[in-house]
mmJSON file of the N, C-alpha and C atoms, coordinates in Angstrom:
{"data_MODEL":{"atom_site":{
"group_PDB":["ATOM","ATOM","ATOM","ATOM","ATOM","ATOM","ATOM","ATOM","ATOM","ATOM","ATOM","ATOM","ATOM","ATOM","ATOM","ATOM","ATOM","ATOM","ATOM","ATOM","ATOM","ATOM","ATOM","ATOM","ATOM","ATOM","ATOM","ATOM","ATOM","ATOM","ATOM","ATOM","ATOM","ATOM","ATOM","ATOM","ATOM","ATOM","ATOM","ATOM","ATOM","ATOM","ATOM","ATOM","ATOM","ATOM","ATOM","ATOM","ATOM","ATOM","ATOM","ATOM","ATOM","ATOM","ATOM","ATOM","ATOM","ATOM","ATOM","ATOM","ATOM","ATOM","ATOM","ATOM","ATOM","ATOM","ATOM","ATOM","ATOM","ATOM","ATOM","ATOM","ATOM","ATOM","ATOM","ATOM","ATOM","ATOM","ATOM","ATOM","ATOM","ATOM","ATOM","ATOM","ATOM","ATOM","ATOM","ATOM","ATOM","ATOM","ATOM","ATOM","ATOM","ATOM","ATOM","ATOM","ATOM","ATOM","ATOM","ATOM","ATOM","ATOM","ATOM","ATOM","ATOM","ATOM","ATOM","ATOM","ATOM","ATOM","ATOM","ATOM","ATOM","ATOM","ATOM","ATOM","ATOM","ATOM","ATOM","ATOM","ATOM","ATOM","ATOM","ATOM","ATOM","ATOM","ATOM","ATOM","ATOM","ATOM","ATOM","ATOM","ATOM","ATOM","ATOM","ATOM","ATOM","ATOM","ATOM","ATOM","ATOM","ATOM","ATOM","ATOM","ATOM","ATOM","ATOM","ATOM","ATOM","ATOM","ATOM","ATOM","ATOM","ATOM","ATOM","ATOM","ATOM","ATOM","ATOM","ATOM","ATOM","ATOM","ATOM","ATOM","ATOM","ATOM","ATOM","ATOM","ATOM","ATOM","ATOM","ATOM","ATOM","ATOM","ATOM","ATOM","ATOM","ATOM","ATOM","ATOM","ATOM","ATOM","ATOM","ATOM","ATOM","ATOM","ATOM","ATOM","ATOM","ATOM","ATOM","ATOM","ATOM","ATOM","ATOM","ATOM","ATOM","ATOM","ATOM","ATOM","ATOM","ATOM","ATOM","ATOM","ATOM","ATOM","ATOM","ATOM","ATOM","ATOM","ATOM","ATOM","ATOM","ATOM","ATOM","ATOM","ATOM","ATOM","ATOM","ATOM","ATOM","ATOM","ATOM","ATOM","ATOM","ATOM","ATOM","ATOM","ATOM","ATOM","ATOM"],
"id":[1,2,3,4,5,6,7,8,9,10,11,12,13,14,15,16,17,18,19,20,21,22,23,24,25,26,27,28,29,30,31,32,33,34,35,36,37,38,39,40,41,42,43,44,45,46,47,48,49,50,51,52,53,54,55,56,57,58,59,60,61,62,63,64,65,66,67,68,69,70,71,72,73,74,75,76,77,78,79,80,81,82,83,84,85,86,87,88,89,90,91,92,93,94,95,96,97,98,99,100,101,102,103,104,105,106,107,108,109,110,111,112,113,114,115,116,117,118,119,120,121,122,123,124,125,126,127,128,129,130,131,132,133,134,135,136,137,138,139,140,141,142,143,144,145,146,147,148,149,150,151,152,153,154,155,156,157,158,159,160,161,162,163,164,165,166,167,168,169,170,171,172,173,174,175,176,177,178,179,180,181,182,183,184,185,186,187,188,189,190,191,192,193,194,195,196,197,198,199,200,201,202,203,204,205,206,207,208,209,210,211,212,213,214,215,216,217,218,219,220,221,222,223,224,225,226,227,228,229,230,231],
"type_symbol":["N","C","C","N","C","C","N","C","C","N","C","C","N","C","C","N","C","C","N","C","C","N","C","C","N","C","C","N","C","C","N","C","C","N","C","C","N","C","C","N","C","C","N","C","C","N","C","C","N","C","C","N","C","C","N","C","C","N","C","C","N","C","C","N","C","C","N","C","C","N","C","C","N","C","C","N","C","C","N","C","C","N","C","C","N","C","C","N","C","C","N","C","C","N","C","C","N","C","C","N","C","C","N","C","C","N","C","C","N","C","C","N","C","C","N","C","C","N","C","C","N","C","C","N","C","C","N","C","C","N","C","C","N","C","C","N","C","C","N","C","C","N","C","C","N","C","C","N","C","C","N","C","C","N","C","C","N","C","C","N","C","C","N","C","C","N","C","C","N","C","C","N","C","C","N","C","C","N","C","C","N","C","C","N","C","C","N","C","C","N","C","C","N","C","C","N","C","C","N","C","C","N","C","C","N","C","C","N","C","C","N","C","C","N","C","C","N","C","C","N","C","C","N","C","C","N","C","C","N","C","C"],
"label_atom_id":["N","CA","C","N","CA","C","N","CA","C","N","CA","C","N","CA","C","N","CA","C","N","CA","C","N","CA","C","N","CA","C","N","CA","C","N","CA","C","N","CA","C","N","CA","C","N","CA","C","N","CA","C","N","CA","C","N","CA","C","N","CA","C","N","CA","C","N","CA","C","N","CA","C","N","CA","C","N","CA","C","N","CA","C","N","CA","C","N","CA","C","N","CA","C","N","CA","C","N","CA","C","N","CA","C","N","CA","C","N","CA","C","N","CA","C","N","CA","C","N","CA","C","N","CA","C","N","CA","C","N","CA","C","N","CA","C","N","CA","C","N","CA","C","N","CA","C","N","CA","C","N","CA","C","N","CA","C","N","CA","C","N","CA","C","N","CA","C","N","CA","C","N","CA","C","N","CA","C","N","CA","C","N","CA","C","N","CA","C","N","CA","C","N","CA","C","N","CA","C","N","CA","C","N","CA","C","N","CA","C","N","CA","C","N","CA","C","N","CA","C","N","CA","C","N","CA","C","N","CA","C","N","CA","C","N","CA","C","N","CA","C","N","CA","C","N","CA","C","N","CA","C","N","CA","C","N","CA","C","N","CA","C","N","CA","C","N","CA","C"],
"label_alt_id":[null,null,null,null,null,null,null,null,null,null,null,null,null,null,null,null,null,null,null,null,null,null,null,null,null,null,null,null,null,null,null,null,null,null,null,null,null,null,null,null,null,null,null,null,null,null,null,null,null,null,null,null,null,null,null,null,null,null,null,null,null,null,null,null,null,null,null,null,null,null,null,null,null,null,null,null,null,null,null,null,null,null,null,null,null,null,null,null,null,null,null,null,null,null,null,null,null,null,null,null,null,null,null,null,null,null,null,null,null,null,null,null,null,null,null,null,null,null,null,null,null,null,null,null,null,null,null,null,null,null,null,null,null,null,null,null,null,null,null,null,null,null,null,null,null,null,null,null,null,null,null,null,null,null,null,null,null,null,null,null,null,null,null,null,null,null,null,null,null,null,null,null,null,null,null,null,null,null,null,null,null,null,null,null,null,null,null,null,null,null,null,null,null,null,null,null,null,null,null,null,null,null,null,null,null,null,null,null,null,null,null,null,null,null,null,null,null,null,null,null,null,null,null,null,null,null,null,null,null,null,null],
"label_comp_id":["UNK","UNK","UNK","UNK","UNK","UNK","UNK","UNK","UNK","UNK","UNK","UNK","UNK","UNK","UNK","UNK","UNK","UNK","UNK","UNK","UNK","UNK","UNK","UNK","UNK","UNK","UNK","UNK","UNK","UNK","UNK","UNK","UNK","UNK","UNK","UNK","UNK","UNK","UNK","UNK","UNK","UNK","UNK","UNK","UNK","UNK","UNK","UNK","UNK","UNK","UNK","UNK","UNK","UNK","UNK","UNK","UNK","UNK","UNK","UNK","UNK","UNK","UNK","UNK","UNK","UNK","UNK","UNK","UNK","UNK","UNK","UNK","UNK","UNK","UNK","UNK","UNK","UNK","UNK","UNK","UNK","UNK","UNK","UNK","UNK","UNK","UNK","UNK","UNK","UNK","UNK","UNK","UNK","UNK","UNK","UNK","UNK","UNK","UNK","UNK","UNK","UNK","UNK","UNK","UNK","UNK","UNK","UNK","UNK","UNK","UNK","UNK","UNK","UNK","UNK","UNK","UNK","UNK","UNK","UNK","UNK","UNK","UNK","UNK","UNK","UNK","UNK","UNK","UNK","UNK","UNK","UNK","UNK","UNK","UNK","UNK","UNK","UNK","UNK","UNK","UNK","UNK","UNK","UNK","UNK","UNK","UNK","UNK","UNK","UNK","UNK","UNK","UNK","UNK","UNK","UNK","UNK","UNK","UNK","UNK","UNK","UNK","UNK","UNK","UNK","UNK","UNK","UNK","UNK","UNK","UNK","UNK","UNK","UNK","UNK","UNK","UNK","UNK","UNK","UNK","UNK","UNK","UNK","UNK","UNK","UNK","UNK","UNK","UNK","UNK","UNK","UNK","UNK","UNK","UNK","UNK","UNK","UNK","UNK","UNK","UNK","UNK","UNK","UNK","UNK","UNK","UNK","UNK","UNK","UNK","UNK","UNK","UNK","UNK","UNK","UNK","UNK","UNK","UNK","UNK","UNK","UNK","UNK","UNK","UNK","UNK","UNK","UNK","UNK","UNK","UNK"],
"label_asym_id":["A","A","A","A","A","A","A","A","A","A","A","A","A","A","A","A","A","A","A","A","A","A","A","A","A","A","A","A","A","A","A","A","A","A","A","A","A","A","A","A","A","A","A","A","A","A","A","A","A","A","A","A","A","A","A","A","A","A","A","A","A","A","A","A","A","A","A","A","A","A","A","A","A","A","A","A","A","A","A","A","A","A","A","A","A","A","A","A","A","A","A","A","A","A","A","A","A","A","A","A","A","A","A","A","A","A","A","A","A","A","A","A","A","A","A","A","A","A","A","A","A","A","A","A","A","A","A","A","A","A","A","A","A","A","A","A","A","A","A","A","A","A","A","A","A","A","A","A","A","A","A","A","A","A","A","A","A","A","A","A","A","A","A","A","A","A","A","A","A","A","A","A","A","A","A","A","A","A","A","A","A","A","A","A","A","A","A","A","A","A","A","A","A","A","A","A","A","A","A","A","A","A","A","A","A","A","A","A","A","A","A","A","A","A","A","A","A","A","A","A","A","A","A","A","A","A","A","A","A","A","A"],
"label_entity_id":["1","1","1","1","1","1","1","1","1","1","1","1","1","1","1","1","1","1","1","1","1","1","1","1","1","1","1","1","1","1","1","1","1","1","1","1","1","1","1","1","1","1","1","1","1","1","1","1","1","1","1","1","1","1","1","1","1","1","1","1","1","1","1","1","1","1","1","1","1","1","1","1","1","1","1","1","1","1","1","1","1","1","1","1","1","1","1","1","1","1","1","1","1","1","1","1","1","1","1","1","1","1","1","1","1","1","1","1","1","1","1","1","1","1","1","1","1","1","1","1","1","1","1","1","1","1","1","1","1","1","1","1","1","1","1","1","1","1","1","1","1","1","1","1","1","1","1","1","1","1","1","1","1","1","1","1","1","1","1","1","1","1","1","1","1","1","1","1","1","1","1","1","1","1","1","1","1","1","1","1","1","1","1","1","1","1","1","1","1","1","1","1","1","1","1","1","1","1","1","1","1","1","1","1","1","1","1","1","1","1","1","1","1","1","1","1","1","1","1","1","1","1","1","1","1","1","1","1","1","1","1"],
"label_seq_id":[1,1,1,2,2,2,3,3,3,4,4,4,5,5,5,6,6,6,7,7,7,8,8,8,9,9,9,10,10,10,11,11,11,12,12,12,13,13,13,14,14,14,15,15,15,16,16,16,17,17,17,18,18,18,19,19,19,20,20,20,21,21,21,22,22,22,23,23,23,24,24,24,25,25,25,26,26,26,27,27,27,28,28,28,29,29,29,30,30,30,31,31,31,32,32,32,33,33,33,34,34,34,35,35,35,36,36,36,37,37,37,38,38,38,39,39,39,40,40,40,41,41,41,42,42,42,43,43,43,44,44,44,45,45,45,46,46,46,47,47,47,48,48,48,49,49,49,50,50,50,51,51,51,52,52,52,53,53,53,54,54,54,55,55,55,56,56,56,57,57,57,58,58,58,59,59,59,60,60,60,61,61,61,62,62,62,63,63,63,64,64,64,65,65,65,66,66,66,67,67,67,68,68,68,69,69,69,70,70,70,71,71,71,72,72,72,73,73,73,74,74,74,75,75,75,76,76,76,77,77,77],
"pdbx_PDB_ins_code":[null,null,null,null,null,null,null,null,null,null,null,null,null,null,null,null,null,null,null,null,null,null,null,null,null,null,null,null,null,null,null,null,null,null,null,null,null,null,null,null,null,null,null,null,null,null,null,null,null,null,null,null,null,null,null,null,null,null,null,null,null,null,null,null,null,null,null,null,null,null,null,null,null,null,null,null,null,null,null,null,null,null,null,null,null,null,null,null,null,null,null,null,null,null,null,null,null,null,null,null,null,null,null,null,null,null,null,null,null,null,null,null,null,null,null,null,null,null,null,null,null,null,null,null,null,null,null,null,null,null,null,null,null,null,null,null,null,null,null,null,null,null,null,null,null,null,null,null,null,null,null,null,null,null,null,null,null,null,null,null,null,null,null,null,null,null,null,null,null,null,null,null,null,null,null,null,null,null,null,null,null,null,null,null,null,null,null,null,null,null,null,null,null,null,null,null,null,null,null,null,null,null,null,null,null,null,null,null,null,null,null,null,null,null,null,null,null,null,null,null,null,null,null,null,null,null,null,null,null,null,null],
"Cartn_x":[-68.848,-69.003,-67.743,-67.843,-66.653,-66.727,-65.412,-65.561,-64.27,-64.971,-64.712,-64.3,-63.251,-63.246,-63.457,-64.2,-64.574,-63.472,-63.588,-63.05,-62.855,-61.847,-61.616,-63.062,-62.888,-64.357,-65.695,-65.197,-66.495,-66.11,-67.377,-67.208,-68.416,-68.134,-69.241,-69.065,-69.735,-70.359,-71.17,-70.559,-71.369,-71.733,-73.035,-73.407,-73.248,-74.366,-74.388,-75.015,-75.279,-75.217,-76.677,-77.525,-78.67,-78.903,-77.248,-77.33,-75.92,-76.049,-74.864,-75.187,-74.372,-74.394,-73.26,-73.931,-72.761,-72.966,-71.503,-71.229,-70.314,-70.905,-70.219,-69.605,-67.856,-67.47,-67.869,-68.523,-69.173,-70.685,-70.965,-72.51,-73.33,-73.928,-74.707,-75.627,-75.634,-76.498,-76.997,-77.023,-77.66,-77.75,-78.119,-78.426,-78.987,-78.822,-79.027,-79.641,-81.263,-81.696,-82.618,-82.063,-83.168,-83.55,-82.469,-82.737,-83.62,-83.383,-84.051,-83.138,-82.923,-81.809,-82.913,-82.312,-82.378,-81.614,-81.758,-80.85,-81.716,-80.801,-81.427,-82.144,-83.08,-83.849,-82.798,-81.988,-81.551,-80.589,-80.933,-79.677,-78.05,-77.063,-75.84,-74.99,-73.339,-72.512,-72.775,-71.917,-72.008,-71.092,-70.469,-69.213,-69.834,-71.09,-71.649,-72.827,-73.345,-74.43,-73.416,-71.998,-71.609,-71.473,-70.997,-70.691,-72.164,-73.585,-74.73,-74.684,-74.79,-74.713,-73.618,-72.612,-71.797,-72.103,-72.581,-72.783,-74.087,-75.07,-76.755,-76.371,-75.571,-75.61,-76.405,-77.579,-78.347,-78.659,-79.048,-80.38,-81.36,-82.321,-83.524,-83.694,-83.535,-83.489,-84.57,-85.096,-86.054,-85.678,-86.672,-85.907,-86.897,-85.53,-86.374,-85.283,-86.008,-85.608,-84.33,-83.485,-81.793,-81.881,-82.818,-82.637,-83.051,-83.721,-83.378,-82.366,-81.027,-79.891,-79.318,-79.106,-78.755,-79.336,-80.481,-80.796,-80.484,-80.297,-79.963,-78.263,-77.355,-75.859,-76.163,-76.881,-76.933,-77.054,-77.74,-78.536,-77.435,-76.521,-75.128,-74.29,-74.448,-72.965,-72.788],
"Cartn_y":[-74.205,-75.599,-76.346,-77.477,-78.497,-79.802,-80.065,-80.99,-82.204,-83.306,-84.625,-85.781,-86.204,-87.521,-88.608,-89.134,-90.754,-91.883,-92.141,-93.147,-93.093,-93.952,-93.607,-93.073,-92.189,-92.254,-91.901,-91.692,-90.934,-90.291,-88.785,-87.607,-87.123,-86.574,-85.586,-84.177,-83.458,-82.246,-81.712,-81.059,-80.485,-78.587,-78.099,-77.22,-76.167,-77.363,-76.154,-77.414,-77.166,-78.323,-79.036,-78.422,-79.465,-80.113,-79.779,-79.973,-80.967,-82.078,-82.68,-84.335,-83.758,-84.443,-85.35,-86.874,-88.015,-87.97,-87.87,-87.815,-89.405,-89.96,-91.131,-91.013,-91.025,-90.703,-89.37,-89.254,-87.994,-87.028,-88.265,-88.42,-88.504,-87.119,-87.034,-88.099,-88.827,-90.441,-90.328,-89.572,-89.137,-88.39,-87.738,-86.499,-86.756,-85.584,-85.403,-84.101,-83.692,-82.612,-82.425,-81.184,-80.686,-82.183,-82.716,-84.067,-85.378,-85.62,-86.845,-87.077,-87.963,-88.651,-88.925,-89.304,-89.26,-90.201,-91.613,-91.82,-91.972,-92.074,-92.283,-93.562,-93.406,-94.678,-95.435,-94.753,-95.26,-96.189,-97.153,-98.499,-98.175,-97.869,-97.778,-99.011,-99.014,-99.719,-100.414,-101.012,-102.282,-101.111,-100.672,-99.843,-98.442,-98.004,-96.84,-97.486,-98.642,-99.32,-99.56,-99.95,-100.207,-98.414,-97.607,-96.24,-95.979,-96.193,-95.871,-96.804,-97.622,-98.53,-98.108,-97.523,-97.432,-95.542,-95.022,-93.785,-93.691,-94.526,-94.828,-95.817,-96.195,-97.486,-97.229,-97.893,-97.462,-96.765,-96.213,-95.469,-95.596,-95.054,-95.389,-94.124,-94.475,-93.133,-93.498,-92.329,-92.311,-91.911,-93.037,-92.929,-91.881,-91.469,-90.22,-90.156,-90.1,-90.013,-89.172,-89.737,-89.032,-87.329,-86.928,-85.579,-85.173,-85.677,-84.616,-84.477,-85.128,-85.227,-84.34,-84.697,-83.831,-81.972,-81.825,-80.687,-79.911,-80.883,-80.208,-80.05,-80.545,-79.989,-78.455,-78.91,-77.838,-76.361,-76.279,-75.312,-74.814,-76.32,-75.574,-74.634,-75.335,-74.668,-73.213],
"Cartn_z":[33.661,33.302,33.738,34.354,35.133,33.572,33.595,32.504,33.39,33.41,33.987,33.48,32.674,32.25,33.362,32.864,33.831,33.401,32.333,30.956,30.303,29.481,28.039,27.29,26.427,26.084,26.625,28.141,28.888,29.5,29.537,29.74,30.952,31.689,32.661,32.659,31.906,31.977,33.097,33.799,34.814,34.605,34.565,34.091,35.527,36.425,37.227,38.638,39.472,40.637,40.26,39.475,39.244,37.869,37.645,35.755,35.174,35.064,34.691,33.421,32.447,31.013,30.432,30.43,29.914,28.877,28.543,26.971,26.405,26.032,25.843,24.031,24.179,22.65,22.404,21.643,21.07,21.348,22.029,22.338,23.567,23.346,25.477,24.649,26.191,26.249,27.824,28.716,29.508,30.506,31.457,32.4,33.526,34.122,35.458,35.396,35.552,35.664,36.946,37.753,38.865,39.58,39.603,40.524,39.549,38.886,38.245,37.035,36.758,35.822,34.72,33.443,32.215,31.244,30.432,29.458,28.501,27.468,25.822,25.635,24.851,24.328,23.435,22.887,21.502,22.009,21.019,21.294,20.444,21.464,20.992,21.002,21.024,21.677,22.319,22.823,24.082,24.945,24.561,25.162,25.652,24.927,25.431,26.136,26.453,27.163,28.821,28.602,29.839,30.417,29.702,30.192,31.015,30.723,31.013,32.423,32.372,33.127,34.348,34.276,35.278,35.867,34.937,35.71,36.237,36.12,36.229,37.491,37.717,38.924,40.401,40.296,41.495,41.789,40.337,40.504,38.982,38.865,37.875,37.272,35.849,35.09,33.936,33.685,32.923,31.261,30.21,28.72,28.011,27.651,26.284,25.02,24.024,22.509,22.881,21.787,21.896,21.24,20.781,20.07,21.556,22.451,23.399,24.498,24.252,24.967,23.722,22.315,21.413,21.461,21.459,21.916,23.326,24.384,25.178,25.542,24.794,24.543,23.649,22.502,21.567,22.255,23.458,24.257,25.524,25.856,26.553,25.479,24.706,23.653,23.287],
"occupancy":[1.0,1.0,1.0,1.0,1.0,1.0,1.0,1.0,1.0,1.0,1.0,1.0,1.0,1.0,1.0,1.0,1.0,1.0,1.0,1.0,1.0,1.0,1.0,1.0,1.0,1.0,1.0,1.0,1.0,1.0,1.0,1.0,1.0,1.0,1.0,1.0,1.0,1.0,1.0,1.0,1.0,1.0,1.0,1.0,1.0,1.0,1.0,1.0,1.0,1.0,1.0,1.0,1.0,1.0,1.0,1.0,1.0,1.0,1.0,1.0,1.0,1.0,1.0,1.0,1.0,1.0,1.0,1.0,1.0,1.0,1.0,1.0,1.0,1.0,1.0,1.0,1.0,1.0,1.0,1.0,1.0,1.0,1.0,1.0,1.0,1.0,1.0,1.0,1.0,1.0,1.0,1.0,1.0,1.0,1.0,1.0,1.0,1.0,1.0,1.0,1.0,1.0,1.0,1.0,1.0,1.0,1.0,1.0,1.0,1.0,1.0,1.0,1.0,1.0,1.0,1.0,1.0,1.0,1.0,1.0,1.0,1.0,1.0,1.0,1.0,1.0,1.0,1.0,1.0,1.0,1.0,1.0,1.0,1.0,1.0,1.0,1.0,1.0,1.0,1.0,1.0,1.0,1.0,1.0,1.0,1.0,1.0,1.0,1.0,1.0,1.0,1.0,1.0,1.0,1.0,1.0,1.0,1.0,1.0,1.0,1.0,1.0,1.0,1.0,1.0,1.0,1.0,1.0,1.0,1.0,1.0,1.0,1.0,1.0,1.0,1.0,1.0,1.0,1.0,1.0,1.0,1.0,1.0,1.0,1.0,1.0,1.0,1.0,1.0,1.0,1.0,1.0,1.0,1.0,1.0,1.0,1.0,1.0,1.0,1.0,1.0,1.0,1.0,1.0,1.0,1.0,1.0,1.0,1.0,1.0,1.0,1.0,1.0,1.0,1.0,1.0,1.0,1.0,1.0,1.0,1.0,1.0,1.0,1.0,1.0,1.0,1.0,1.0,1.0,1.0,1.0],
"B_iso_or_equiv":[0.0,0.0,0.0,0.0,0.0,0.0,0.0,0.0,0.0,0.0,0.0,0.0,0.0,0.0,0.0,0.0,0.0,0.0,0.0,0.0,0.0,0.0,0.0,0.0,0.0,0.0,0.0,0.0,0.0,0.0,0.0,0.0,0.0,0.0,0.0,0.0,0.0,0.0,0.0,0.0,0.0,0.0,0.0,0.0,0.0,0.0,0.0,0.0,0.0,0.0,0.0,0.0,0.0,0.0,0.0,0.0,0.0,0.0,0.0,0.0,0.0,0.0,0.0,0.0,0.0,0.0,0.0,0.0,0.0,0.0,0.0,0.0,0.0,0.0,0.0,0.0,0.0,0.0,0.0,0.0,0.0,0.0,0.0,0.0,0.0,0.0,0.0,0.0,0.0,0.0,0.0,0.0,0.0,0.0,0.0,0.0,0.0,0.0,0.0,0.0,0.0,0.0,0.0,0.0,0.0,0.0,0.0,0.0,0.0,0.0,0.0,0.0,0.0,0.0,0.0,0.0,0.0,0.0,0.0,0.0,0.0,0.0,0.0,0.0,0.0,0.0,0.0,0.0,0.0,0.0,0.0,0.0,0.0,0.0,0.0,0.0,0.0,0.0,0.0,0.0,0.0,0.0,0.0,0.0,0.0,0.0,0.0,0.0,0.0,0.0,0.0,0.0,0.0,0.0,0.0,0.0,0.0,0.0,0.0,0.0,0.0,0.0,0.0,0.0,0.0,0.0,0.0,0.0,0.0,0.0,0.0,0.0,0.0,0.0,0.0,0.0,0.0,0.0,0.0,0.0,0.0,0.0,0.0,0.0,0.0,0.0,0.0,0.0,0.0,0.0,0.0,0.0,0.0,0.0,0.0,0.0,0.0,0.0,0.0,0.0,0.0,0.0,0.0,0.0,0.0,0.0,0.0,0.0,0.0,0.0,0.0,0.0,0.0,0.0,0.0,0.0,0.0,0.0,0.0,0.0,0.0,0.0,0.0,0.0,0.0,0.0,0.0,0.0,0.0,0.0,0.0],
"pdbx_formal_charge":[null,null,null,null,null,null,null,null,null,null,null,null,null,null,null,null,null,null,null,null,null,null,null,null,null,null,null,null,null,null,null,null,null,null,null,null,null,null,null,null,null,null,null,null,null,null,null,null,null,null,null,null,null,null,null,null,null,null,null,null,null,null,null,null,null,null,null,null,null,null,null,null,null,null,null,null,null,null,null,null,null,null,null,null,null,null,null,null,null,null,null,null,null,null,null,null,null,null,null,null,null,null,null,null,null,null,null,null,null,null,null,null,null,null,null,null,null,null,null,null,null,null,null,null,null,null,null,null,null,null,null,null,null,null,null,null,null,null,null,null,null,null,null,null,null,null,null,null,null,null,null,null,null,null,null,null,null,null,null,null,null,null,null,null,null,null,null,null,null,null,null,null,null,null,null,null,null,null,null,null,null,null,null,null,null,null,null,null,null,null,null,null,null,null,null,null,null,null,null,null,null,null,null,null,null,null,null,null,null,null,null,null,null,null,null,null,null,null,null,null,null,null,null,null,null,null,null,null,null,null,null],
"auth_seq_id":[1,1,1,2,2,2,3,3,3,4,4,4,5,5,5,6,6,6,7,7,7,8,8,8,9,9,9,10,10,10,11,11,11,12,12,12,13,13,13,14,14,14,15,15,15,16,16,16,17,17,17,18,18,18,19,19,19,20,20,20,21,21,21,22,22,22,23,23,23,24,24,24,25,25,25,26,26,26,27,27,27,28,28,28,29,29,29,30,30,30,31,31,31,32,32,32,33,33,33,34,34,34,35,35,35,36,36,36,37,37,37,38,38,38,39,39,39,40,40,40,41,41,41,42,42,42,43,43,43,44,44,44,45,45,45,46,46,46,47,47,47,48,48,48,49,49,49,50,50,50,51,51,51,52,52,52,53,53,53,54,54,54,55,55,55,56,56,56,57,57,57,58,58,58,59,59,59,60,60,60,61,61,61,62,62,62,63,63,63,64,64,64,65,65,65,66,66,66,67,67,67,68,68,68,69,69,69,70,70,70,71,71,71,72,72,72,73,73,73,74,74,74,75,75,75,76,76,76,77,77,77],
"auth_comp_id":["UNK","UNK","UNK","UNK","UNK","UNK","UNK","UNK","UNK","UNK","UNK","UNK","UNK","UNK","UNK","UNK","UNK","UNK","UNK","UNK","UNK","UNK","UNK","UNK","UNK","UNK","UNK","UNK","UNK","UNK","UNK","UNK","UNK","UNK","UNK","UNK","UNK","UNK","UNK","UNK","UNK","UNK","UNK","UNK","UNK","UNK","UNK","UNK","UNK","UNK","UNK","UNK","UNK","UNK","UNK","UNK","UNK","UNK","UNK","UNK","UNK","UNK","UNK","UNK","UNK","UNK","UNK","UNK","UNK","UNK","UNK","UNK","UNK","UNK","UNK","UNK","UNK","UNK","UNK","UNK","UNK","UNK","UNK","UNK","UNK","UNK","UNK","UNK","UNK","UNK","UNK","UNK","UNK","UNK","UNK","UNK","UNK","UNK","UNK","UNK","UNK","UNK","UNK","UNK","UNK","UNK","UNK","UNK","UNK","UNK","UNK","UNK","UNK","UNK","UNK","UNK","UNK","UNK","UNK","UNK","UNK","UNK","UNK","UNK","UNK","UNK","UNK","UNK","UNK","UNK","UNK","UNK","UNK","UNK","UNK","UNK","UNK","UNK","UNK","UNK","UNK","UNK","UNK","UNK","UNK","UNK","UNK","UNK","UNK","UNK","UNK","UNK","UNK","UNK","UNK","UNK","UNK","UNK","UNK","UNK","UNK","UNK","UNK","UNK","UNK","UNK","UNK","UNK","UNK","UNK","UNK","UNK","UNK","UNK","UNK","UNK","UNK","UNK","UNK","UNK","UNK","UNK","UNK","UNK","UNK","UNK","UNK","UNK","UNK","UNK","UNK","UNK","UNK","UNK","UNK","UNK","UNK","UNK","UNK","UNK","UNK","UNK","UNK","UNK","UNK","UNK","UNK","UNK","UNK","UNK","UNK","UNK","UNK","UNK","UNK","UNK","UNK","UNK","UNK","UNK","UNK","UNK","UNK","UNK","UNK","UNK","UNK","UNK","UNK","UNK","UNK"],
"auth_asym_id":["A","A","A","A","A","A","A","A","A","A","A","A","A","A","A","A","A","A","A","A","A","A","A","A","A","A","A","A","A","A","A","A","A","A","A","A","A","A","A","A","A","A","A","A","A","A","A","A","A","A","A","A","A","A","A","A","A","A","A","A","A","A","A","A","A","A","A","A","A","A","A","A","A","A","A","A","A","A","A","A","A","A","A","A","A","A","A","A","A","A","A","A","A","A","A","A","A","A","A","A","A","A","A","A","A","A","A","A","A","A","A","A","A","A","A","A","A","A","A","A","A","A","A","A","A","A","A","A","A","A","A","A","A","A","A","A","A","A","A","A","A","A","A","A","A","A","A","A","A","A","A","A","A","A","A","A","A","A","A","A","A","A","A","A","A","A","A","A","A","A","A","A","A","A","A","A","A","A","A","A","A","A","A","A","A","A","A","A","A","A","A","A","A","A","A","A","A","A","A","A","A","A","A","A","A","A","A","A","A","A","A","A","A","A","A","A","A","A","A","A","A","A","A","A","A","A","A","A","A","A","A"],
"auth_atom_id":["N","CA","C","N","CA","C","N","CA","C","N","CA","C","N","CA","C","N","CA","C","N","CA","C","N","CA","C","N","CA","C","N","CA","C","N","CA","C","N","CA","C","N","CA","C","N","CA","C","N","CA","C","N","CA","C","N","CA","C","N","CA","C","N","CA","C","N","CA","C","N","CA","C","N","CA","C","N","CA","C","N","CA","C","N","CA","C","N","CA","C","N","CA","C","N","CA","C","N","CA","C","N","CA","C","N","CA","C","N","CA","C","N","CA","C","N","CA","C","N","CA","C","N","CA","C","N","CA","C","N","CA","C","N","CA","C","N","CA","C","N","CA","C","N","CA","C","N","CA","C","N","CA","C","N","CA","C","N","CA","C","N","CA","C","N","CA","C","N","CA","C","N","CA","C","N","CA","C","N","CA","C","N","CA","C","N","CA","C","N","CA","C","N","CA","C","N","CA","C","N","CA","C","N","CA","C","N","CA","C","N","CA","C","N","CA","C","N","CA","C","N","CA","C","N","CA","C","N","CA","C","N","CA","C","N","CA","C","N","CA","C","N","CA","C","N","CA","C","N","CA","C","N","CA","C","N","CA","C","N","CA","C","N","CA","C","N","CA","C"],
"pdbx_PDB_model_num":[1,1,1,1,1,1,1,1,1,1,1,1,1,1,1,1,1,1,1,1,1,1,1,1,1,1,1,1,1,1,1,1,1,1,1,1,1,1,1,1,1,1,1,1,1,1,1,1,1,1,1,1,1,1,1,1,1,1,1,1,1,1,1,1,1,1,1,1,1,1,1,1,1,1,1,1,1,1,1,1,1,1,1,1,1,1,1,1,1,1,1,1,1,1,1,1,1,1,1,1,1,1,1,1,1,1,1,1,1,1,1,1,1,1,1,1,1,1,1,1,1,1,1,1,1,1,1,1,1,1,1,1,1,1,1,1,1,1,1,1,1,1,1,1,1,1,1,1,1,1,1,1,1,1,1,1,1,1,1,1,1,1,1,1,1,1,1,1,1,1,1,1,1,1,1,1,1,1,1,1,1,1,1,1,1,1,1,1,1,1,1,1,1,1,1,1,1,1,1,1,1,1,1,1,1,1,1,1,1,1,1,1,1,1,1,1,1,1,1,1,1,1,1,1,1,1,1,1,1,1,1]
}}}
């Protein structure tokens, strides 16, 4: 596992070359799996909305409920 600070506060987890997890603060808020991106439905921050926003930039990611960004750290760990 490669571990990446971006920003204060933001993190890139990289698992494995088709596997990589933003952790914004405390909290994966979205992914990169087998080629298709991923962020959370859930409304956070303004500060974790810009983190999404800057690692999502141009490109289109698809929303799914946060227990499954939560479940899928749980499953690195």
């Amino acid at each position: 596992m490669k571990i990446k600070h971006l920003k204060n506060n933001l993190t890139e987890f990289t698992i494995d070359s088709n596997t990589q997890v933003l952790v914004s603060y405390d909290t994966p808020v979205a992914a990169y799996l087998g080629g298709v991106y991923y962020k959370t439905a859930k409304k956070w921050s303004r500060t974790t909305s810009r983190h999404l926003s800057f690692w999502l930039e141009s490109v289109i990611a698809i929303e799914k409920d946060q227990s499954f960004f939560d479940n899928l750290m749980a499953v690195q760990a």
